[in-house]
C-alpha positions in Angstrom: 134.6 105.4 97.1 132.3 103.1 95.9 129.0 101.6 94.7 127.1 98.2 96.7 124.6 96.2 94.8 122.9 93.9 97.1 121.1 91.1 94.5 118.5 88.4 96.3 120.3 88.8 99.7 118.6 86.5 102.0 120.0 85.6 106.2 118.7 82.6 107.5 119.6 81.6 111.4 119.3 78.1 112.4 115.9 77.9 113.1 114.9 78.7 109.4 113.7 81.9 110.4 114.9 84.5 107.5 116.1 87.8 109.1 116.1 89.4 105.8 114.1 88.1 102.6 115.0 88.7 99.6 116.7 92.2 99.6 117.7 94.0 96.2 119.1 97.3 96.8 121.5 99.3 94.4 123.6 101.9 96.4 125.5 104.2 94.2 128.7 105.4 94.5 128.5 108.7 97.0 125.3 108.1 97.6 123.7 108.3 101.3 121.5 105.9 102.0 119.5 105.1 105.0 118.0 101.7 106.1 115.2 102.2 108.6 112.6 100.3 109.8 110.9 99.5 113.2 112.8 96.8 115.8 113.5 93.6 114.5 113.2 94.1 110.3 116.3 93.5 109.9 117.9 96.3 109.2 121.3 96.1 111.3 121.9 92.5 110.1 121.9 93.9 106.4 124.1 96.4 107.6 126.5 93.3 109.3 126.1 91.3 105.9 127.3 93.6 103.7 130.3 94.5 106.2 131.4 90.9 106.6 130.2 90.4 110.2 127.3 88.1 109.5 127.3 85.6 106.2 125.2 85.8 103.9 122.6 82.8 103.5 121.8 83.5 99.8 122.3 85.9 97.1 125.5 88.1 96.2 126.9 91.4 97.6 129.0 93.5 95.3 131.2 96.3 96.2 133.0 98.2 93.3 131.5 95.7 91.1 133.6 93.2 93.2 131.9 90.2 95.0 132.6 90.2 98.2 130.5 87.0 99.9 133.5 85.4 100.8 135.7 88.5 102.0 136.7 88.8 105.6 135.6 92.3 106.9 139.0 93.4 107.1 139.4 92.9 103.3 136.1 94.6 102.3 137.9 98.2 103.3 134.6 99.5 104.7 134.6 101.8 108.1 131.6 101.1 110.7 130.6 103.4 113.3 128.9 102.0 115.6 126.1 102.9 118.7 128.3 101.9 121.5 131.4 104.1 119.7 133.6 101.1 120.3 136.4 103.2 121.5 139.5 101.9 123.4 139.1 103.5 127.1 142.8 103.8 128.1 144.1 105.1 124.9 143.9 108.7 123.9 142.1 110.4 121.0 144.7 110.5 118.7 145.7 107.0 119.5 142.1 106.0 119.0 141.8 107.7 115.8 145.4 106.3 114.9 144.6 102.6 115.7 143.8 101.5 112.2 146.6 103.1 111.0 148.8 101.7 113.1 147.2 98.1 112.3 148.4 98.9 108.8 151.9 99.7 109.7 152.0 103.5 108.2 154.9 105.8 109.1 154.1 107.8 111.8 154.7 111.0 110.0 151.4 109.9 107.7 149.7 108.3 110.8 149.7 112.1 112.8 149.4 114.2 109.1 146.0 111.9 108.8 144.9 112.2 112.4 145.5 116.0 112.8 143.3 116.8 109.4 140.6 114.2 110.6 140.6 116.4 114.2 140.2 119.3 112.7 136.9 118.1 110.0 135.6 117.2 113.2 136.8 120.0 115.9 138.6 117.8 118.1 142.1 119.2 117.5 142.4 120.5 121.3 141.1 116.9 123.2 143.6 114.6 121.1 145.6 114.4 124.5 142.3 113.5 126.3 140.5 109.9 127.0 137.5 109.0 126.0 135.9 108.8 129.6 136.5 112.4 129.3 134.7 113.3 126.4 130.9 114.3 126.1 128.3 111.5 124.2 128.4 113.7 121.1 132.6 114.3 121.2 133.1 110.1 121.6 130.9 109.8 118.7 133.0 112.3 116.3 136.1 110.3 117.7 134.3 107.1 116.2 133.6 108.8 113.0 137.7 110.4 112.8 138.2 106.3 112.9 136.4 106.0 110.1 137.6 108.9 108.1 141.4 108.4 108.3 141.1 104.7 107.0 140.8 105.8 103.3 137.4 103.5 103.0 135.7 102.9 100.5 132.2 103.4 102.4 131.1 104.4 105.7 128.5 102.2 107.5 126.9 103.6 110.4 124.7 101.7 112.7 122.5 103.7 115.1 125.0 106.2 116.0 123.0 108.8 117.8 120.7 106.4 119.6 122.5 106.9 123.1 122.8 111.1 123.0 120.0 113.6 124.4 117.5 114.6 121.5 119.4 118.2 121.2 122.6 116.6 120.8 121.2 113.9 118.5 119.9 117.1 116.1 123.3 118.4 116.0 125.1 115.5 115.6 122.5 115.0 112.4 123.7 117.8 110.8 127.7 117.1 111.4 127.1 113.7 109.9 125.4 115.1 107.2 127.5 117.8 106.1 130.8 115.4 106.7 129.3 112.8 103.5 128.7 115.8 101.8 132.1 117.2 102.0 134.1 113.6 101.9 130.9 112.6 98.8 132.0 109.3 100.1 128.9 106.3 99.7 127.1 105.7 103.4 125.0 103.3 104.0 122.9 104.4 107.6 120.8 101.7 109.7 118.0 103.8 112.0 114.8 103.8 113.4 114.1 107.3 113.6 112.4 108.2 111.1 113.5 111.8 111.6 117.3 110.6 111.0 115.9 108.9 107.8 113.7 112.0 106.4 116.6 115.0 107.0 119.7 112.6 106.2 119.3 110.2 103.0 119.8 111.0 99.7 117.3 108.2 99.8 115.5 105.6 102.4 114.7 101.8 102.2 112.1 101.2 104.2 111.9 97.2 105.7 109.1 94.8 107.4 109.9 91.6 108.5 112.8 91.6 107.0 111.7 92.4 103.3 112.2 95.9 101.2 109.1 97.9 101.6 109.8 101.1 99.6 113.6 103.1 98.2 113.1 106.2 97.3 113.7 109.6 98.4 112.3 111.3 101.3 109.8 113.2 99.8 109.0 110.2 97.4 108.2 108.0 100.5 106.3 110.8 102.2 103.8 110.9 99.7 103.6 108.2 97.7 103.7 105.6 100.1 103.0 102.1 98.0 101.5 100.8 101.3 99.8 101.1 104.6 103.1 99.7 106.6 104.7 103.0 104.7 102.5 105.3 105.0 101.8 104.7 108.9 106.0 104.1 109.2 107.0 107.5 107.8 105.3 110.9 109.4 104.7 112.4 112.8 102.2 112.3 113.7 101.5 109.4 111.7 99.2 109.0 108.6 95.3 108.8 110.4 93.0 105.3 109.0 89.9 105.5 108.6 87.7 102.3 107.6 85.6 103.3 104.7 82.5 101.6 102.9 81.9 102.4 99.6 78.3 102.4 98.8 76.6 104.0 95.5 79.6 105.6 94.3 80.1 107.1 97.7 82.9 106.5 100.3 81.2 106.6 104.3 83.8 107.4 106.5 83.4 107.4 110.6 83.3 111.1 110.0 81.2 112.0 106.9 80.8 110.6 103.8 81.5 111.8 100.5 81.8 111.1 96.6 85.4 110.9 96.0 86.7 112.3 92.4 86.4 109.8 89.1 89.4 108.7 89.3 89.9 107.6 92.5 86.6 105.5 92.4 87.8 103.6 89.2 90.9 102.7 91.4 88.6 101.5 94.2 86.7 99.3 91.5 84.1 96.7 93.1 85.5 97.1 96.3 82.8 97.4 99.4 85.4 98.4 102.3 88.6 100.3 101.7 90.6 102.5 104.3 91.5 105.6 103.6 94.6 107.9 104.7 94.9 111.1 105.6 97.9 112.9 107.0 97.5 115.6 110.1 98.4 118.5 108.2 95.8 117.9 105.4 93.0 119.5 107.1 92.3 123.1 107.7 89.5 125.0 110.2 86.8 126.7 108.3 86.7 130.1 108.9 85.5 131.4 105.7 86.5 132.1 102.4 89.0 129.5 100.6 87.5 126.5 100.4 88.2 124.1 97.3 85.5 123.5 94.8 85.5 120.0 96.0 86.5 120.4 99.6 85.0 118.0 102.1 83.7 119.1 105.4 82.3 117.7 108.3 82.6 119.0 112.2 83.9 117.3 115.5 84.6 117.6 118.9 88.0 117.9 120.5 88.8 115.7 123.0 92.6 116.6 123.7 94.9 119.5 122.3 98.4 119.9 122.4 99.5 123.1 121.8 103.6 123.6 120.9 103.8 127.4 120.1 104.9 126.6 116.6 102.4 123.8 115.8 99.3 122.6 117.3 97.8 119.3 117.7 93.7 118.3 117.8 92.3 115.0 118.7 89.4 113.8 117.7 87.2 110.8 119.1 84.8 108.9 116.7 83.2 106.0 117.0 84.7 102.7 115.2 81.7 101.4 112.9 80.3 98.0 113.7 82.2 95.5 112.1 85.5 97.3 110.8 88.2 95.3 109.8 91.2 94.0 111.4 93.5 95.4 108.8 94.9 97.5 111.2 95.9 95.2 114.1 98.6 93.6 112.4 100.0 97.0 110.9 99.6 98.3 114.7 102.4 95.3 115.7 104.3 95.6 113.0 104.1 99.6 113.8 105.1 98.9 117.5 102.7 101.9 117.9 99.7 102.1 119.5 96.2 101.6 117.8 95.8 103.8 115.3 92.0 104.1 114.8 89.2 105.7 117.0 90.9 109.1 116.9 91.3 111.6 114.3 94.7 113.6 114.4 94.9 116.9 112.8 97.2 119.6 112.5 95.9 122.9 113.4 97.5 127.0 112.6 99.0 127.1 116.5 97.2 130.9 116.4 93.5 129.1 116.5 92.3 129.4 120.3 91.1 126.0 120.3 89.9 123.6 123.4 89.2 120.5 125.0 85.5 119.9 124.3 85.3 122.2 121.5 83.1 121.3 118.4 85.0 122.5 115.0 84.4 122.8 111.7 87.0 121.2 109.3 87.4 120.4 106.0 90.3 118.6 103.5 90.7 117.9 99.4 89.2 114.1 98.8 93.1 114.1 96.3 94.6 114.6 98.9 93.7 111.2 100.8 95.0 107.9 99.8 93.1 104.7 99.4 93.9 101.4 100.4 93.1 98.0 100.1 92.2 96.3 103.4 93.6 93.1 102.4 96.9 93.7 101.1 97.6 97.3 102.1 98.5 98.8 98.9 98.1 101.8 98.0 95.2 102.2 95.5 95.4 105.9 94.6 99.2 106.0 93.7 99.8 108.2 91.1 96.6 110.0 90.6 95.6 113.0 91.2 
């Protein structure tokens, strides 16, 4: 096992274009951690730089304290998994599992004693007879991963594994992945863009845009306190809802209602005039009652749409945009490959409420529970109070 610093790593391509920007990341050693991002931030190539399959424009990879720029990948002792398994069709399991050992030479007493244990972490002791075209999505991929094990490394590197299995399979395979690092307690570096992979998997996640660190921290950490917009609107599902927000005599005037915000908060928002604010699904309740905060914010709505899942349920609400509102979010919106984020308030509702299309509700949420941002550089204004 091992640790990997990554110090000022930057990839250029010909065209001067930089892949990935300035990258600092300190993995420790046993540590899992997960690089996710939407496509094209350059996740996977970090991943190929600091195995040796893609060289390193500027700055300095370290492995074991050991520079490792220069290594070939074969010297780096690092095992990939990648999406497409990479497995040899006409050889068997075992011979698949075997082949690095066999590239090394080892006795073939050690070669089936290191097999056999890796088949049975794994459970697939009776189909080492069997070819891959035989195997299941999910079996091929635990094949990929008995490569990896039996080769001593000092990480594993994954790189979209689960990306071609069914959404069932891709929960289980989670968890098999997840409880194999923990047994081994070998370091793993993970490249995804499911954000699900990242939340229930890393010991921590670096988040990137464009090729530059966002946020590293750990799950909950990024969940919420996101330093950013791109982070905020990145990590959740549903995702985070933006409002657009003038702040006018020590008030902020959402599309929705308006409101004095705590003390604090409003020092962070300073002389600002617009801000947008964040506020995740789950953050607002019905009112029904009793239970309110002493500072709770309400306002009421109609429902457009509801989806209702049995063990969660889902509200939209239409508002209109006010005249004027930034652009803020249309970049964030590419950058998100999602689709626009504003004109609709998501909010999680208790599944037992009877609640439908064209309903008017009631709702309310805590103002500390929102986060402010700034509209021209996205940051996160409130971080840390409350």
């Amino acid at each position: 096992m091992a640790d990997i610093t990554l110090q000022n790593v930057v990839k250029r391509y010909g065209d001067g274009f930089p892949a990935v920007n300035d990258v600092s990341l300190d993995i420790a050693d046993g540590e899992f951690m997960i690089l996710v991002g939407p496509s094209g931030c350059g996740k996977s190539t970090l991943l190929r730089m600091i195995v040796g399959l893609e060289d390193i424009t500027e700055g300095e990879v370290t492995i074991a304290g050991e520079r490792v720029n220069e290594k070939a990948p074969k010297d780096r002792n690092l095992a990939m998994v990648f999406q497409n398994y990479a497995l040899y069709p006409h050889l068997t399991v075992f011979e698949n599992i075997a082949f690095p050992l066999r590239l090394r030479h080892q006795p073939d007493e050690e070669v089936r004693r290191k097999v056999e244990e890796a088949a049975e972490t794994l459970e697939l002791t009776e189909h080492l007879d069997r070819r891959p075209s035989n195997l299941s999505g999910g079996q091929r991929q635990r094949v990929a991963m008995g490569r990896a094990i039996v080769r001593d490394a000092s990480a594993f590197l994954f790189d979209e594994p689960l990306s071609n299995l069914d959404a069932k399979l891709r929960g289980q395979m989670r968890t098999e992945i997840l409880r194999l690092q923990r047994r081994l307690g070998i370091t793993t570096v993970y490249v995804t863009h499911d954000q699900v992979e990242a939340m229930t998997l890393g010991d921590r996640v670096a988040l990137l845009r464009r090729g530059e660190l966002q946020q590293v921290a750990a799950p909950r950490a990024l969940y919420e306190e996101p330093v950013n917009m791109f982070v905020a609107g990145f990590i959740g599902s549903p995702p985070m809802n933006f409002l657009p927000a003038v702040v006018e005599g020590g008030e902020l005037r959402l599309p929705v209602v308006g409101f004095r915000p705590p003390d604090d908060v409003l020092a962070r928002v300073g002389d600002r005039s617009r801000v947008m604010v964040g506020l995740r699904p789950e953050r607002f309740t019905t009112v029904t009652g009793d239970g309110a905060g002493p500072d709770d914010v309400e306002f009421e709505a109609e429902v457009d749409v509801v989806e209702w899942l049995g063990n969660e349920q889902y509200a939209y609400l239409p508002y209109d945009e006010p005249e004027g509102a930034d652009t803020t979010l249309e970049e964030l919106e590419r950058d998100l490959d999602s689709e626009r984020l504003r004109s609709q308030l998501v909010v999680a509702l208790d599944p037992a409420d009877a609640i439908a299309s064209g309903d008017r509700i009631r709702l309310r949420f805590d103002p500390r529970s929102m986060h402010v941002f700034d509209v021209e550089t996205g940051e996160n204004l409130t971080l840390g109070v409350g």
